[in-house]
C-alpha positions in Angstrom: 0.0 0.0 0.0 0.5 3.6 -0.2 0.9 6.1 2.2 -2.1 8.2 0.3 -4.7 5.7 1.8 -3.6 7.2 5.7 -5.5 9.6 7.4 -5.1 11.7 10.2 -7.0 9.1 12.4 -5.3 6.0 11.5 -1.9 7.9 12.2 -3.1 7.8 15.8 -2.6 10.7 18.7 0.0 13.1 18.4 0.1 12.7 14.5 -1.3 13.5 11.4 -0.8 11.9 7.7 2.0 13.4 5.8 0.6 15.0 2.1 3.9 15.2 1.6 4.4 11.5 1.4 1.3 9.9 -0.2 3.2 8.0 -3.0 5.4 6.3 -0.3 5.3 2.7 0.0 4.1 1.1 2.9 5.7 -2.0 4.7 2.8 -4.0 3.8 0.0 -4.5 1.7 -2.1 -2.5 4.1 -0.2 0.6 5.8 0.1 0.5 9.7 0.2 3.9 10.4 0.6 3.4 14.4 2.9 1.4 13.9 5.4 0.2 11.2 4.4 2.9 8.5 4.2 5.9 11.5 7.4 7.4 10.0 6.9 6.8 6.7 3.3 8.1 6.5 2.5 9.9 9.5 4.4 13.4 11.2 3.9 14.8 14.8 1.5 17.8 15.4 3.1 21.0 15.8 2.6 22.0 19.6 1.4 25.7 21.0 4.9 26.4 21.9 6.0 27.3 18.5 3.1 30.0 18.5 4.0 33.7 19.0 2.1 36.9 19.8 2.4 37.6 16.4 1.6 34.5 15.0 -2.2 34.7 16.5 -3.2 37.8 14.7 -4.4 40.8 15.8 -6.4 41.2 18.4 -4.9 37.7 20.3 -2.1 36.8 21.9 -0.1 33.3 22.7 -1.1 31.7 25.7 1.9 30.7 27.7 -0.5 28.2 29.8 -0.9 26.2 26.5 2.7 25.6 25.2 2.1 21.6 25.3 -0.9 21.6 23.2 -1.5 20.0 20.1 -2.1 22.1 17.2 -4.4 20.3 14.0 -1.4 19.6 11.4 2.4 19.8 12.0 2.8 23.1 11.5 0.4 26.0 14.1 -2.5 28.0 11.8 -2.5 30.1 14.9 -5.0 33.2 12.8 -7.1 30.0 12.1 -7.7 26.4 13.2 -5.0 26.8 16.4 -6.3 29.8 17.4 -8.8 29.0 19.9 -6.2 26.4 21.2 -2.9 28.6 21.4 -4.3 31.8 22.0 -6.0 34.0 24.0 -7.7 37.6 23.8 -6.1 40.4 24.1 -7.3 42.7 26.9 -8.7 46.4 26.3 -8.2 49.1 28.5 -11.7 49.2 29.5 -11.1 46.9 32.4 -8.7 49.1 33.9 -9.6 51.3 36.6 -8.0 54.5 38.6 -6.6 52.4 41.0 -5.4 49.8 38.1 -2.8 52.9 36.7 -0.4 53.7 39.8 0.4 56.9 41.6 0.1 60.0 39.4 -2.3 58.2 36.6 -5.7 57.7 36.2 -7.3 55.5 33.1 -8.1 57.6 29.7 -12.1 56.8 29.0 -11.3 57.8 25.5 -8.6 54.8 25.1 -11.3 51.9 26.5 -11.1 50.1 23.0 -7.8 50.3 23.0 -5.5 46.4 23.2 -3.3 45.8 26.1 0.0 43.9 25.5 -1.3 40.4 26.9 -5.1 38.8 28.1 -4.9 41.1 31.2 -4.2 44.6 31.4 -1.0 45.3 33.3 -1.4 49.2 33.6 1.2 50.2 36.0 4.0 48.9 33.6 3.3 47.6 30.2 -0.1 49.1 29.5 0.3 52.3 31.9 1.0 54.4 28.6 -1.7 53.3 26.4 -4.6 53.0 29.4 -3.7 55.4 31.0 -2.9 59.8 31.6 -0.9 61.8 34.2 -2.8 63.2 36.8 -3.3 66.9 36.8 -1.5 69.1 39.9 -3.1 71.8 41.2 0.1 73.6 40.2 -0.3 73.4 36.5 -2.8 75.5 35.8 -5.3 76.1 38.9 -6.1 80.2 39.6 -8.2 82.3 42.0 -10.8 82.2 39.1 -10.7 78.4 38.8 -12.2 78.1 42.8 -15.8 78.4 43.6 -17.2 80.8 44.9 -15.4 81.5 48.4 -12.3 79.9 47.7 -9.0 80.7 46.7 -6.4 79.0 45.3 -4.0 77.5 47.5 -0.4 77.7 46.2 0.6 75.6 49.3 -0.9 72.8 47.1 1.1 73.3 43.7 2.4 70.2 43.7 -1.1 68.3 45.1 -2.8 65.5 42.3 -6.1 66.2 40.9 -8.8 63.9 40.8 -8.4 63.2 36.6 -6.0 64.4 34.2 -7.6 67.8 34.6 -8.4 69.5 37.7 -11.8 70.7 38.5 -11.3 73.2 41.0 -14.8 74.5 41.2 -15.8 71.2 42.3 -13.8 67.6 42.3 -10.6 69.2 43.3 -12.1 72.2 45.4 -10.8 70.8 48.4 -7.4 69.3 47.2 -6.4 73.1 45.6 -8.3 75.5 46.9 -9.3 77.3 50.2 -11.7 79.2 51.6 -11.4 83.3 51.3 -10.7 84.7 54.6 -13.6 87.6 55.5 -13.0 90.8 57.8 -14.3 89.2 60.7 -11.9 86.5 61.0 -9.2 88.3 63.0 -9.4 92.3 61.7 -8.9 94.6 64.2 -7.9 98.3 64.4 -4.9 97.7 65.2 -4.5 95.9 61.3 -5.9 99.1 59.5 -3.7 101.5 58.2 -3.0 104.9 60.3 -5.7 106.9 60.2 -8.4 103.9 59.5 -10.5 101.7 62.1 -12.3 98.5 61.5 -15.8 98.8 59.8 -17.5 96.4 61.8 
């Protein structure tokens, strides 16, 4: 016989027929693809390991958990019939949070579609620069004006993080930069007017 008569099947686990080799002759009369013909007819699957990032098209990424697992032919289709079994969605930066990004960063809403570099997000290394931005200081652009109503701004705090990557001083970050306008009745006295002036109770 002929290798062409083997199939994937009768190469048995671990192996698939080799198109490669369907003119080869067989030991026998009838080819024993587990056993006698296996090297003649038959060739090992590929296994995950061989898979890279790039390999699983965009979107996926290799998963490391399944480097000993069998692919469908000898050589990984990791875009197509592998993909499911070597890979593993990429994460977006819509799972990460505030808290996810680190000191000093808070996550970008307007990147939440964006891919992280593996499954999960790692946004205080990797991912930190596509998931997420600075936080705003009070110091960077924060004024009198900026406060509500009552408030001023407190340069003691110049170097204080806002809440986002912008401070809102009129509300979020009212406390954090700003503070309340002193009146005449805190502590004015005569004795703090200028010569010639009293106090106007």
């Amino acid at each position: 016989g002929t290798c062409g008569t083997v199939s994937d099947a009768d190469c048995g686990f671990g192996f698939v027929s080799d198109p490669s080799k369907s003119k080869a002759l067989c030991a026998s009369a009838s080819c024993d693809a587990i056993h006698a013909d296996r090297g003649t007819c038959c060739m090992a699957k590929g296994t995950c390991g061989t898979v890279s990032d790039a390999d699983c098209g965009f979107g996926f990424v290799s998963d490391p958990s399944k480097s000993k697992a069998l692919c469908a032919s000898a050589v990984c289709d990791a875009t197509q019939a592998d993909q499911g079994t070597c890979c593993m969605t990429q994460g977006t930066c819509g799972t990460v949070s505030d808290a996810d990004c680190g000191f000093g960063f808070v996550s970008d809403p307007s990147k939440s579609k964006a891919l992280c570099a593996s499954a999960s997000c790692d946004a205080t290394q990797v991912d930190q620069g596509t998931c997420c931005m600075a936080q705003a200081t009070c110091g960077d652009s924060v004024t009198d004006n900026d406060c509500a109503f009552g408030y001023v701004y407190d340069m003691s705090k110049s170097t204080a993080l806002c809440a986002s990557a912008r401070c809102d001083a009129s509300d979020a970050d009212k406390g954090t930069c700003c503070m309340a306008q002193a009146t005449c009745g805190d502590s004015v006295t005569d004795n703090d007017c200028a010569f010639g002036y009293v106090y106007d109770m």
